[in-house]
C-alpha positions as CSV (number, residue, x, y, z in Angstrom):
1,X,-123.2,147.7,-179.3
2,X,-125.0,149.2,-176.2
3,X,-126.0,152.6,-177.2
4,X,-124.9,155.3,-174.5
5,X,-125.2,158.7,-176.3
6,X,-128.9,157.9,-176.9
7,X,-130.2,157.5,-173.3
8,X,-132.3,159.8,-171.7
9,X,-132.1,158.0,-167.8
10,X,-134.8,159.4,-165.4
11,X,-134.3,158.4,-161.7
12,X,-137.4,159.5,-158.9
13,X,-135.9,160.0,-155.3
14,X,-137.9,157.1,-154.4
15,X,-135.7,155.3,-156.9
16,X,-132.3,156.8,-155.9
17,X,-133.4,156.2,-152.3
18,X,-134.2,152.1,-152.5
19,X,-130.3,152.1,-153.9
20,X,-128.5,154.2,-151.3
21,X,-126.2,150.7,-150.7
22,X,-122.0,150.1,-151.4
23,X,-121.6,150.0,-154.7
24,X,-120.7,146.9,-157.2
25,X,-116.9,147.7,-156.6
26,X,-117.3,147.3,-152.9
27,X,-119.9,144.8,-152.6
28,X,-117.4,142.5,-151.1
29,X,-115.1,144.8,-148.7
30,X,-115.5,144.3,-145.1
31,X,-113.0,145.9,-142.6
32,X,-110.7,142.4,-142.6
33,X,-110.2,143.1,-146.1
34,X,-108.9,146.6,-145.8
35,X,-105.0,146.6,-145.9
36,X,-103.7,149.4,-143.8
37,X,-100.2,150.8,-145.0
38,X,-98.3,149.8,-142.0
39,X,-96.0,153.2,-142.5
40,X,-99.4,155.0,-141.7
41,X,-100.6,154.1,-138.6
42,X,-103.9,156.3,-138.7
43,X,-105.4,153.7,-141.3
44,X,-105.4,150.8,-138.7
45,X,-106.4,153.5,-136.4
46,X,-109.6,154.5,-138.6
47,X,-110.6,150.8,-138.9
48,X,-110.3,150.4,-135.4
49,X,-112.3,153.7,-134.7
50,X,-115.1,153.0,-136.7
51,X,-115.3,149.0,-135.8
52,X,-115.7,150.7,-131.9
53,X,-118.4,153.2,-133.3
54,X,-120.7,150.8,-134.8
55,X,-121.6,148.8,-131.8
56,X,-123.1,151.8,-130.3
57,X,-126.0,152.5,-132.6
58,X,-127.6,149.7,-131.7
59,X,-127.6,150.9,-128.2
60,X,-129.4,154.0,-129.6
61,X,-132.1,151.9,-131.2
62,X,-134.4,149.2,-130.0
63,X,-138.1,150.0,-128.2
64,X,-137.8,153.7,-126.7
65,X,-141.5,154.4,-125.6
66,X,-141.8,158.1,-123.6
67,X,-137.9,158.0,-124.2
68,X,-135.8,160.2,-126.3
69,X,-133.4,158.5,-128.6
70,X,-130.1,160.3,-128.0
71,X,-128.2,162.8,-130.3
72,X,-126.6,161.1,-133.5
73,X,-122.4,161.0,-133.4
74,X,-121.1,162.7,-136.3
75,X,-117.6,160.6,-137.7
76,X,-115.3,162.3,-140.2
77,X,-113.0,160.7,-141.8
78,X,-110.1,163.5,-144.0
79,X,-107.4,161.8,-146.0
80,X,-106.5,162.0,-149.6
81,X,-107.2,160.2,-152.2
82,X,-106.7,156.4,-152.9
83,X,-105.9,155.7,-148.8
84,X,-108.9,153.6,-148.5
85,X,-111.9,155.4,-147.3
86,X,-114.6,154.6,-149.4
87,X,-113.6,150.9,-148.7
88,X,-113.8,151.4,-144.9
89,X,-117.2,153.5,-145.5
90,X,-118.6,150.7,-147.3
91,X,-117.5,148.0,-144.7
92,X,-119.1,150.3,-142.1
93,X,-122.3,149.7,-144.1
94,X,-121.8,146.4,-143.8
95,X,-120.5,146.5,-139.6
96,X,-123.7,148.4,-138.5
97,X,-126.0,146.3,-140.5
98,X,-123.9,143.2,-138.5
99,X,-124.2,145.2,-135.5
100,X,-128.1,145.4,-135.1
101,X,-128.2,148.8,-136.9
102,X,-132.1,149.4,-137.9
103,X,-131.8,151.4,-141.7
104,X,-128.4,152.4,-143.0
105,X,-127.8,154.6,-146.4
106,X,-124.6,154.9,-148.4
107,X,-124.6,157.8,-150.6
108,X,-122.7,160.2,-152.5
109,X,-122.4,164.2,-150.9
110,X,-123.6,164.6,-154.9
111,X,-127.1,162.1,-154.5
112,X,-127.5,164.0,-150.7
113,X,-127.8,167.0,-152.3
114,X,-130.1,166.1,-155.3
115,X,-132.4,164.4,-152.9
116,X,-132.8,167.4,-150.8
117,X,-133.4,169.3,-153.8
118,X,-135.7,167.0,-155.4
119,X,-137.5,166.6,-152.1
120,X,-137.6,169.6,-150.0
121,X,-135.4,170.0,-147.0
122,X,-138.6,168.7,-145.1
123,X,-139.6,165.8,-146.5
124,X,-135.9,164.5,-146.8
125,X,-135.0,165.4,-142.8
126,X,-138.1,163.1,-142.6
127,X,-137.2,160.1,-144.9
128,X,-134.0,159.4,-143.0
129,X,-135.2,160.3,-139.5
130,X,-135.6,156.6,-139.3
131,X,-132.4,155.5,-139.7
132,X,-130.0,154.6,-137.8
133,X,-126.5,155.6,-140.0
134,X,-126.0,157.7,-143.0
135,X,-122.5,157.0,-144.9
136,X,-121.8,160.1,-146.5
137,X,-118.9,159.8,-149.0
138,X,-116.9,162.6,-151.1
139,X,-118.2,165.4,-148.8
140,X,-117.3,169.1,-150.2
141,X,-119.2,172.1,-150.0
142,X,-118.9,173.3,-153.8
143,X,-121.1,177.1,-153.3
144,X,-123.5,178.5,-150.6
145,X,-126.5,176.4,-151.4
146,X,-125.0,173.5,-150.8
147,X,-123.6,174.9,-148.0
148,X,-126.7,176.2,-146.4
149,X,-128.9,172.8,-147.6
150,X,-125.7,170.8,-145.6
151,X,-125.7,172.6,-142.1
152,X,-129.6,172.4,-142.1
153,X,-130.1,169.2,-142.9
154,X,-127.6,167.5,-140.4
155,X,-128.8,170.2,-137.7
156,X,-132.3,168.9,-138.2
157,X,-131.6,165.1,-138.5
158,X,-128.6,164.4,-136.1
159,X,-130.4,165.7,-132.9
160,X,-133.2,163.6,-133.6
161,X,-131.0,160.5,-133.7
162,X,-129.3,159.4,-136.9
163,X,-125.5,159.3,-137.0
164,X,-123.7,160.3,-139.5
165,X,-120.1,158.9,-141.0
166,X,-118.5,161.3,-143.8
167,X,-115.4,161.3,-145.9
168,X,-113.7,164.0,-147.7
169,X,-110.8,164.9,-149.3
170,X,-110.7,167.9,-147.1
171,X,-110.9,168.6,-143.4
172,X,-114.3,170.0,-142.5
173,X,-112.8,173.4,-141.0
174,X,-111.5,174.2,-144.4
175,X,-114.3,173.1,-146.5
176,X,-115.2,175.0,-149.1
177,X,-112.0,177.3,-149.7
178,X,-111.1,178.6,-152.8
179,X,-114.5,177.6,-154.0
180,X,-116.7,180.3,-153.4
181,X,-116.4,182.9,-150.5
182,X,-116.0,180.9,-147.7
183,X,-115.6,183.3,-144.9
184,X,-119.1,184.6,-145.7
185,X,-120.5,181.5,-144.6
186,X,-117.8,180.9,-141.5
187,X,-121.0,180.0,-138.9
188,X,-122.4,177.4,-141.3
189,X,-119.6,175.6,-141.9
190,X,-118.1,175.8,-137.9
191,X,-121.7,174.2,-137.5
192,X,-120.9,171.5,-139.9
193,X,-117.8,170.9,-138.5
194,X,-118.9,170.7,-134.7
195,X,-120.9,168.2,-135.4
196,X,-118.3,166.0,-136.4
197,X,-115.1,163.9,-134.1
198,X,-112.3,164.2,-137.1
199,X,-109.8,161.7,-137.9
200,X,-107.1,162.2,-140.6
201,X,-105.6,159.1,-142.6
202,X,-102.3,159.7,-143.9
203,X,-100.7,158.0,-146.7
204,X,-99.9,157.5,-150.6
205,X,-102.7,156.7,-153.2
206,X,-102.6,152.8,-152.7
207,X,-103.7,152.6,-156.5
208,X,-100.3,153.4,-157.6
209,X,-98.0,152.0,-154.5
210,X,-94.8,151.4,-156.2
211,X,-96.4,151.3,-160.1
212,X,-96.1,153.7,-162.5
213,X,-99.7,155.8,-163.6
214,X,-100.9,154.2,-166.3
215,X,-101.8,155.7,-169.6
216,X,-104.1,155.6,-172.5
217,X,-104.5,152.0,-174.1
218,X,-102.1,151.7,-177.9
219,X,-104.7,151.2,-180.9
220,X,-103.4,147.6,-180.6
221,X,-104.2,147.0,-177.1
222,X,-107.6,148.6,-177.5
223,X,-108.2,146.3,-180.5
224,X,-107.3,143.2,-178.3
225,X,-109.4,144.2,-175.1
226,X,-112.1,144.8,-177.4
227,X,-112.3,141.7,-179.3
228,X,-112.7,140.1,-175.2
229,X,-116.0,141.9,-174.6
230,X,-119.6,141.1,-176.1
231,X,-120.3,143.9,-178.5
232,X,-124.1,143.5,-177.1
233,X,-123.0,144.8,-173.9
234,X,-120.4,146.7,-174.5
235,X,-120.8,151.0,-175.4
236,X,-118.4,152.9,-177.2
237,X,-118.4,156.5,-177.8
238,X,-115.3,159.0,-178.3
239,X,-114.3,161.7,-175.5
240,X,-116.0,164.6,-177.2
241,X,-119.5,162.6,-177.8
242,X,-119.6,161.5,-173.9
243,X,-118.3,165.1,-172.6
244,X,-121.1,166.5,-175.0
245,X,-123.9,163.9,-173.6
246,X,-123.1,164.8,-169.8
247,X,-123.2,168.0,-170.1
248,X,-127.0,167.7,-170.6
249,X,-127.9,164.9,-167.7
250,X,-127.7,165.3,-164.1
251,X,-125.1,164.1,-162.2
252,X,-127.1,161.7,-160.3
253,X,-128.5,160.2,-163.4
254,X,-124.9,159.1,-164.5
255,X,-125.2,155.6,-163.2
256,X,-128.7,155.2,-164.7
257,X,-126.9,156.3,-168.0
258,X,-124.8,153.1,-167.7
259,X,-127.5,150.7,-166.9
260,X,-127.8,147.5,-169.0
261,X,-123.9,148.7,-169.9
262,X,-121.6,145.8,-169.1
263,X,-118.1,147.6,-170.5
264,X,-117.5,151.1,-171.5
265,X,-115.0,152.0,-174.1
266,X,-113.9,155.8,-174.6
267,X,-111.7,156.9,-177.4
268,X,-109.7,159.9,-178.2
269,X,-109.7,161.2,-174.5
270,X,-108.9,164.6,-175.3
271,X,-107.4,167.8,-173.0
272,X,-110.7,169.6,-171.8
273,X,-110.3,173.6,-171.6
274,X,-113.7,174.0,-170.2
275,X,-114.2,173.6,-166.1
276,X,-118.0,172.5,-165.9
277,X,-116.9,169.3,-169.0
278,X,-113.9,168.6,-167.0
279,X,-115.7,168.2,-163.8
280,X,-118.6,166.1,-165.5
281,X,-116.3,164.0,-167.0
282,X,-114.5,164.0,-163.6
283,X,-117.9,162.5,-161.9
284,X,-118.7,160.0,-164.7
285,X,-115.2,158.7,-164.1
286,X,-116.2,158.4,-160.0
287,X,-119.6,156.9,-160.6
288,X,-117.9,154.5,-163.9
289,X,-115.3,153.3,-161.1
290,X,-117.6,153.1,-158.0
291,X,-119.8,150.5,-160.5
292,X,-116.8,148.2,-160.9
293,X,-117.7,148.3,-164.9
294,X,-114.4,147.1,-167.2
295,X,-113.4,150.4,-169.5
296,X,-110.8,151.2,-171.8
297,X,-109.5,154.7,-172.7
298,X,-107.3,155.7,-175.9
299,X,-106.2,159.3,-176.9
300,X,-104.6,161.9,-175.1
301,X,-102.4,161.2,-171.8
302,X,-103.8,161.3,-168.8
303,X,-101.5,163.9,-167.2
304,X,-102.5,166.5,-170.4
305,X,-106.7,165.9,-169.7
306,X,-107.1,168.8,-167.1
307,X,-105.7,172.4,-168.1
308,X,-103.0,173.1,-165.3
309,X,-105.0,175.4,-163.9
310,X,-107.7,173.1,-162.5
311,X,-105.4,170.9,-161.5
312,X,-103.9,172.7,-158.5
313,X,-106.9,175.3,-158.2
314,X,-110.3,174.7,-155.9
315,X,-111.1,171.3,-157.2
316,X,-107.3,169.8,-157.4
317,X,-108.4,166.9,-155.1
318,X,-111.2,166.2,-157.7
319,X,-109.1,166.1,-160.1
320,X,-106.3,163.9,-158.9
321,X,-108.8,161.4,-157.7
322,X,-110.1,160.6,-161.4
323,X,-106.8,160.7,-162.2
324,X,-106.0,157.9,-159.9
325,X,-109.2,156.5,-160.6
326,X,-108.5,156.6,-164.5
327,X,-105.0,154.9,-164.5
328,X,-106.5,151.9,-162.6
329,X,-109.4,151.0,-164.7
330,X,-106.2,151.2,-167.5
331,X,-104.7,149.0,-165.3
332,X,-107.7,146.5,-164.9
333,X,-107.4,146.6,-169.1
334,X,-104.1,146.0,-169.4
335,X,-104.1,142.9,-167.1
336,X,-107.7,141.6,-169.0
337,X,-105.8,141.6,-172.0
338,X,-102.5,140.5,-170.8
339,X,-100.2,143.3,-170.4
């Protein structure tokens, strides 16, 4: 069996940056395959707005000698979880590539972040002045330096050209509330926000429209989804093992972690009383869904993971997004198997 526990991934910024593209999961989405809840009508209406946005950047581009290429558009699109907007961020990839876009990068709030870290507010401002749209997806300011590092960086790159398209969980007024002490940092977050046209998307998690969440697989159902995978490929490692192994990698080195790993079983998922190993596990389960990779889960219920408290404190959202996240990969190993 692939051994997980044992890696120690390394990823440069040069590496990070050649992969800043939709991930496995939504390798295939384009906006005619996004299925807007008809009882929502701002999910048709984000489709529409950001298939009318993306035929404007090639405007912006093209031979500009002794001409100033105009101020980057800022998009931001606030919904909850499971209403579709990673999908349409991804097919926005896609539609501005289609559109005559010159360089387009998908990425993760999280990778933006260690990329300016890693390179220096600078040298990063520099790397994407080139391109034309940055898809920017989970957006949250988590404590000041991110903060800071956020407002700088889009007020140094947007003005020289680059649009930007975020999501987030939370409208950009309000970001970073209950997390640290927002109000101290008012200006810098008004700045984020202004340079942003806002678009809320109403509507339920589609992962569970009309189902019931699922939960941990039985020890029989884990046997039989097992015995379909190739034990070459496949890791396994219990709950406490994996919580354990992230706690000493980066968050953007989760994906490298899983490299060469074609299925990922974890056993004896168990409740997780410490904050910083329930929002590590909470990323691994983002970055383990975004991948597309088959997993299985047994142990603990899903609804007993996160100590109440976390669950409807500062990073609630977080929270009920792996959630969501967790009892459709259960889903996608129940119907592999049958069930």
């Amino acid at each position: 069996m692939t051994g997980l526990l044992e890696r120690n991934p390394e990823v440069s910024p040069e590496d990070l940056i050649a992969h800043l593209t939709p991930s496995d999961r939504f390798l295939q989405v384009r906006f005619d395959t996004y299925q807007p809840n008809p009882d929502y009508p701002s999910q048709a209406q984000a489709r529409e707005l950001l298939e009318g946005f993306l035929p404007t950047l090639r405007s912006q581009g093209g031979f500009r000698l002794f001409r100033r290429k105009p101020e980057g558009r800022g998009l931001y699109l606030d919904g909850g979880f499971g209403v579709g907007k990673t999908h349409l961020l991804a097919s926005s990839y896609y539609g501005a590539l289609e559109a005559g876009a010159e360089k387009v990068a998908l990425m993760s709030f999280q990778d933006l972040m260690y990329l300016i870290g890693a390179l220096g507010m600078t040298r990063a401002v520099d790397t994407f002045r080139g391109y034309s749209l940055l898809l920017i997806d989970e957006f949250e300011l988590d404590d000041p330096g991110n903060t800071h590092m956020a407002n700088t960086f889009l007020g140094q790159l947007m003005p020289a050209g680059t649009s930007v398209i975020a999501t987030s969980n939370t409208e950009p007024g309000a970001l970073g509330q209950g997390r640290f002490n927002a109000e101290d940092f008012k200006r810098q977050i008004q700045g984020i926000a202004s340079r942003f046209e806002t678009h809320r998307i109403d509507g339920p998690d589609y992962r569970q429209r009309g189902t019931v969440p699922e939960e941990p697989l039985s020890a029989q159902e884990f046997a039989a989804w097992m015995s379909l995978q190739d034990p070459m490929t496949t890791a396994v490692v219990s709950c406490r093992d994996l919580n354990r192994r992230l706690l000493d990698v980066h968050p953007s080195r989760f994906a490298r972690l899983l490299e060469e790993v074609e299925a990922l079983a974890v056993e004896d998922l168990t409740p997780m009383s410490d904050q910083n190993v329930a929002l590590r596990f909470v990323h691994f389960v983002d970055k383990l869904y975004d991948m597309g990779l088959p997993a299985a889960f047994t142990g603990a219920k899903l609804g007993t993971l996160f100590d109440e408290t976390y669950r409807h404190g500062a990073y609630a959202k977080k929270y009920s997004r792996a959630l969501s996240r967790l009892s459709e990969l259960l889903h996608e190993a129940r119907q592999t198997i049958g069930g």
